[in-house]
C-alpha positions as a Python dict, from the first residue, in 0.01 Angstrom:
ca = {
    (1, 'X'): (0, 0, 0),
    (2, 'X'): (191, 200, 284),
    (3, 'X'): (-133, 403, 428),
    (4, 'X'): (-328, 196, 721),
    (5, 'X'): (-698, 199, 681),
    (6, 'X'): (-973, 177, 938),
    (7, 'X'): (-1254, -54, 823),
    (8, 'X'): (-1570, -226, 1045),
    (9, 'X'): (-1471, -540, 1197),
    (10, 'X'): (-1846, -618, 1111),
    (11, 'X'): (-1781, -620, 708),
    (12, 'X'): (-1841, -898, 540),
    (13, 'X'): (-1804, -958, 174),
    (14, 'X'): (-1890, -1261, -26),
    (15, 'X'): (-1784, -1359, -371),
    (16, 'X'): (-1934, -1646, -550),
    (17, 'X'): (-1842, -1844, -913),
    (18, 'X'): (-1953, -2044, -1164),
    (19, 'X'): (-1616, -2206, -1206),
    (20, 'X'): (-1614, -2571, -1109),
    (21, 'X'): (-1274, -2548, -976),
    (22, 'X'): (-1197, -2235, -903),
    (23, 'X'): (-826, -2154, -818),
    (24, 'X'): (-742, -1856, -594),
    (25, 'X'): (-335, -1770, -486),
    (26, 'X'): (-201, -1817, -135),
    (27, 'X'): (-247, -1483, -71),
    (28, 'X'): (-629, -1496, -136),
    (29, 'X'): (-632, -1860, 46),
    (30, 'X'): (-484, -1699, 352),
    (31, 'X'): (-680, -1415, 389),
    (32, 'X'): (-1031, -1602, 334),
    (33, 'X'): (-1237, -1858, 430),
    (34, 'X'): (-1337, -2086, 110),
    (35, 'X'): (-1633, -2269, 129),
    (36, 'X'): (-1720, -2515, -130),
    (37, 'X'): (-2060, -2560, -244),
    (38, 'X'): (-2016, -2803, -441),
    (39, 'X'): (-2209, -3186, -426),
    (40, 'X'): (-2094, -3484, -626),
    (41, 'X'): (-2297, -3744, -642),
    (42, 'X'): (-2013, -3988, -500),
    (43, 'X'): (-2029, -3750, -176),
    (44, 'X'): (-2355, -3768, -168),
    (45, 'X'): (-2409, -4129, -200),
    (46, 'X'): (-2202, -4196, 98),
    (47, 'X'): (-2342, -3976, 302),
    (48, 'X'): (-2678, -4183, 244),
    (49, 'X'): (-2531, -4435, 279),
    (50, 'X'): (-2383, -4319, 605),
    (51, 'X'): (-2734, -4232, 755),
    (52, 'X'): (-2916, -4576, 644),
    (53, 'X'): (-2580, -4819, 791),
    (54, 'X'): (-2675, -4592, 1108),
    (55, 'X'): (-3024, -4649, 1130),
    (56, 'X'): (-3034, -5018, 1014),
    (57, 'X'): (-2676, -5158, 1200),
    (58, 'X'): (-2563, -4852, 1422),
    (59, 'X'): (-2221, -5112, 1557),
    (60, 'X'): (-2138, -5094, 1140),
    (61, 'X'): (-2119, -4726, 1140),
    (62, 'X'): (-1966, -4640, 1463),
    (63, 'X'): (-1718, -4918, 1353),
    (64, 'X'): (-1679, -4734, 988),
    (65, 'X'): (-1606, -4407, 1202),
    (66, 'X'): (-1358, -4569, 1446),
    (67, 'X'): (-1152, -4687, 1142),
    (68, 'X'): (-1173, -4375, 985),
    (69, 'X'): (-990, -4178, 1251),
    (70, 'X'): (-756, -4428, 1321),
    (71, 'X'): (-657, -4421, 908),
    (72, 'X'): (-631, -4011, 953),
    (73, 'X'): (-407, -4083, 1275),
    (74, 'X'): (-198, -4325, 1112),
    (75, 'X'): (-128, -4038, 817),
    (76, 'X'): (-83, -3735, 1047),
    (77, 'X'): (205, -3981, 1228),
    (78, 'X'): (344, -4094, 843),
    (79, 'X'): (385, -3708, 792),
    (80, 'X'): (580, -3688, 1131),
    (81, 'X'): (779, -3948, 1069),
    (82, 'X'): (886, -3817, 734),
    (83, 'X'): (982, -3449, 834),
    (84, 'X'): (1136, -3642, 1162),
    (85, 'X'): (1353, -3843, 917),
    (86, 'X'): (1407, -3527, 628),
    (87, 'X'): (1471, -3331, 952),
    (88, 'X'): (1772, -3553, 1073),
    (89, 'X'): (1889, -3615, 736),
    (90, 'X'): (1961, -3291, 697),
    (91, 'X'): (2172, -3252, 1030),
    (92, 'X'): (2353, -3543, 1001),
    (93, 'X'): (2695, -3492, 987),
    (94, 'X'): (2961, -3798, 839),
    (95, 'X'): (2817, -4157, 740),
    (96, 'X'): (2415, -4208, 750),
    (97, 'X'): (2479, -4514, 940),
    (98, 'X'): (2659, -4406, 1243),
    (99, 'X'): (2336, -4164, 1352),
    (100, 'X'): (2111, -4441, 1585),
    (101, 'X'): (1813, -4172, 1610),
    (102, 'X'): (1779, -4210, 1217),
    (103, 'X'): (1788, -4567, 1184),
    (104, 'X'): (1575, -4589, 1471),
    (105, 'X'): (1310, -4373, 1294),
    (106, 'X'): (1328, -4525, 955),
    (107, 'X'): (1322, -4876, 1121),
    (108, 'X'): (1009, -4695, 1335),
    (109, 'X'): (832, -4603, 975),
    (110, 'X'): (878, -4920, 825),
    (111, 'X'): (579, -5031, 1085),
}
C-alpha cells in the first residue's frame, strides 16, 4: 500500500450484480459512482403517471413538482435546525434556559 502507481485517467471499470440489494463499505461508496438499475413497479407507475397528469392537466403536475421541492426544502432546513440546536447544546455552558439563541431555535423548529 506505500508504492504510488501511475494508471490512465481514461480507465474505466464496471462491475455489475445480481444481488437485489447489494451492500458495498464506505470505502467502496466513496471511491465509486453506484448506479442503480433497478425498476419497481411503484417507481414506475408514478412516473406514468407523471407523464399522463402532464399531458392531460399540465397546472396538476407543475403544481405536484412545486410541492415537491418545497417538502425537500422544508427537510434540508429540519436537518439545519437540528445540528443548529445539537450544535449549541453542546456549547452551552450552565442552565439550558439562560442561552436565548437555543430557545430561539427550538421555538424556530417548532414551526
Amino acid at each position: 500500500g506505500e508504492a504510488t502507481l501511475d494508471y490512465n485517467l481514461a480507465f474505466k471499470f464496471y462491475i455489475t450484480t445480481k444481488l437485489s440489494n447489494p451492500h458495498y463499505t464506505p470505502e467502496v461508496s466513496t471511491k465509486t459512482t453506484i448506479v442503480n438499475f433497478i425498476v419497481v413497479q411503484d417507481g414506475l407507475t408514478n412516473q406514468l403517471l407523471g407523464v399522463v397528469v402532464k399531458a392531460e392537466e399540465p397546472h396538476l403536475e407543475e403544481q405536484k413538482n412545486k410541492l415537491v421541492v418545497q417538502v425537500a426544502k422544508g427537510k434540508n432546513r429540519l436537518v439545519e435546525l437540528e445540528n443548529e440546536i445539537l450544535r449549541l447544546l453542546a456549547e452551552t455552558k450552565g442552565s439550558l434556559l439562560d442561552d436565548l439563541s437555543l430557545i430561539d431555535t427550538l421555538q424556530e423548529s417548532k414551526v
